[in-house]
C-alpha positions as CSV (number, residue, x, y, z in Angstrom):
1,X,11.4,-80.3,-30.4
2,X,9.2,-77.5,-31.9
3,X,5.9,-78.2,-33.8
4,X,8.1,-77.5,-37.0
5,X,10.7,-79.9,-36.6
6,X,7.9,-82.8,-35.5
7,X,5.9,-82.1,-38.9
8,X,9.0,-82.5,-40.6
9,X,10.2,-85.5,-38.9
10,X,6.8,-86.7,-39.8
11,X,6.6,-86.3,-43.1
12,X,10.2,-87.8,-43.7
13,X,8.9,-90.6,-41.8
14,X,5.8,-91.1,-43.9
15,X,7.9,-90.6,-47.3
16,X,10.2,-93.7,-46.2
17,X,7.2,-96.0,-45.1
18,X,5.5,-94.9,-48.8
19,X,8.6,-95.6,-50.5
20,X,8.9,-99.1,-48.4
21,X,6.0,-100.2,-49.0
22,X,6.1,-99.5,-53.4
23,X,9.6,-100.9,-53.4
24,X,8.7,-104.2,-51.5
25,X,5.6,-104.2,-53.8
26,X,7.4,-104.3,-56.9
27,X,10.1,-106.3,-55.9
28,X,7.4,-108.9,-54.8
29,X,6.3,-108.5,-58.7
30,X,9.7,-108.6,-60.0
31,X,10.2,-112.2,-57.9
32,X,6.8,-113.6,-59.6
33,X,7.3,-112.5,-63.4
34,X,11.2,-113.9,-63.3
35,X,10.0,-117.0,-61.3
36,X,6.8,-117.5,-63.9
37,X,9.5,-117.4,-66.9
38,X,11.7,-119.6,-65.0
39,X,9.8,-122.3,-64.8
40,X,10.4,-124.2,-67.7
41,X,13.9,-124.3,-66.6
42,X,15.3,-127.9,-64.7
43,X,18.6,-127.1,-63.5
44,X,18.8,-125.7,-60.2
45,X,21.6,-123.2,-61.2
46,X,18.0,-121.0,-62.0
47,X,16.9,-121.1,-59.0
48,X,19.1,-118.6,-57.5
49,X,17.6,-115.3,-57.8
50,X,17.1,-113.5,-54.3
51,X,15.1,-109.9,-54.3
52,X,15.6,-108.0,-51.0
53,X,14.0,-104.8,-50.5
54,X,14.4,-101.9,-47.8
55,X,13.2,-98.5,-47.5
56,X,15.6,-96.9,-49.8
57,X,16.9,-99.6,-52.4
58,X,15.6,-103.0,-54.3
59,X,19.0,-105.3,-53.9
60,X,19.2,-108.5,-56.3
61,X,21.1,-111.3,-56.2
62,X,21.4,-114.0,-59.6
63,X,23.2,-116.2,-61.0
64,X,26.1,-114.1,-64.1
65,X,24.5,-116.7,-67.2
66,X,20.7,-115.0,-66.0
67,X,21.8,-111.8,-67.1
68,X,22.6,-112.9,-70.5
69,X,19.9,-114.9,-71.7
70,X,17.5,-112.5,-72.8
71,X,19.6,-111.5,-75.4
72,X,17.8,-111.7,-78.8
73,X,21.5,-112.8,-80.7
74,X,24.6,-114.2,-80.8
75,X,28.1,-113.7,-82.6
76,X,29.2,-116.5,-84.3
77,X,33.0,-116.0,-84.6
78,X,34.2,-118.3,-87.7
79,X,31.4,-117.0,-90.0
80,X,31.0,-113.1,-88.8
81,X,27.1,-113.8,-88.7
82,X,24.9,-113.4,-85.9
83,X,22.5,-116.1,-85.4
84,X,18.7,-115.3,-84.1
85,X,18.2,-117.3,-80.9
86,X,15.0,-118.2,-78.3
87,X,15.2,-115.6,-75.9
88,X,13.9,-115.7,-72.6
89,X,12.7,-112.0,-71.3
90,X,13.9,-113.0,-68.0
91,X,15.9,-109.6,-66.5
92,X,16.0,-106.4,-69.1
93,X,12.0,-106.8,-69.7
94,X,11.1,-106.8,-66.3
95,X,13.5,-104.8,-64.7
96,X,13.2,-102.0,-67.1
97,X,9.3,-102.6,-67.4
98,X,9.5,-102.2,-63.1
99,X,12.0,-99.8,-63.0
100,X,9.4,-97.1,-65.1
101,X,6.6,-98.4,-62.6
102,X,8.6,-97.8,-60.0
103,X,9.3,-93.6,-60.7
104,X,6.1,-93.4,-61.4
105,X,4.7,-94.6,-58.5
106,X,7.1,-92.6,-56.0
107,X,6.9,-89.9,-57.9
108,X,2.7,-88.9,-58.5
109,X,1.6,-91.8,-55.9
110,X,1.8,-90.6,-53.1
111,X,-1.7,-88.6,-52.8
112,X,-3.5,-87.2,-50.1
113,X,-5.2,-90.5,-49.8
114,X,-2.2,-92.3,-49.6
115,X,-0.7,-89.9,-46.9
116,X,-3.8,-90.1,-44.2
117,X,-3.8,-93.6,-44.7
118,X,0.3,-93.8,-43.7
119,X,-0.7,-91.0,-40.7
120,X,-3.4,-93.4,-39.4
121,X,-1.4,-96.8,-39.3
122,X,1.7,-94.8,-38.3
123,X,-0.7,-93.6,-34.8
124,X,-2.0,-97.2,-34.5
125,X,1.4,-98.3,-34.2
C-alpha cells in the first residue's frame, strides 16, 4: 500500500471513530432527557425505550403509545373539537432538538484539535 492510500485509509478511519464517538454521545443524552421526563410515569410499559448507537447510525427501540404522547391535541369525534391536552415532550423535542446537534457537530466539529487528538489514541491503540 502506497503513502496515498494509507493517509486515506487513515483519515476514513479517523472520520468513523469521530462520528462514533458524537453519535454515542448524543444518544447517551437522548437516553437521559427521555428517561428524566419518564419518570413520573408508573407503568412499566415506559420503561422500554432502548438507544443503540454504532459508527454510522443511532437505532431506537420504544414502545408505539411513546410516539404519540407528545402530541399537544386530540380529535374528539362526536363533537368535531379538538381538546388541548398535558403533553409530555418525550420523543419530537428531543429527537429533533438532537437531531440539529447532531449535523452540527459532524459537520464543523471535527477541528484540527479534534483530529490529533483521534491520531494520538488511534497510535496508543
Amino acid at each position: 500500500m502506497d503513502l496515498l492510500k494509507q493517509r486515506e485509509n487513515e483519515g476514513i478511519a479517523i472520520f468513523r471513530a469521530f462520528a462514533e464517538r458524537t453519535l454515542k454521545q448524543h444518544a447517551q443524552q437522548i437516553k437521559d432527557h427521555q428517561d428524566a421526563v419518564l419518570s413520573g410515569f408508573s407503568d412499566s410499559v415506559w420503561n422500554g425505550v432502548q438507544i443503540q448507537s454504532s459508527d454510522v447510525s443511532i437505532d431506537m427501540k420504544l414502545p408505539k403509545a411513546l410516539r404519540f404522547i407528545d402530541m399537544k391535541t386530540r380529535f374528539k369525534k362526536s363533537t368535531n373539537e379538538t381538546i388541548q391536552k398535558k403533553h409530555y415532550d418525550v420523543y419530537n423535542r428531543i429527537i429533533m432538538g438532537n437531531y440539529h446537534g447532531i449535523l452540527m457537530d459532524l459537520t464543523y466539529g471535527m477541528t484540527e484539535a479534534v483530529v490529533a487528538e483521534m491520531k494520538k489514541n488511534f497510535r496508543l491503540k
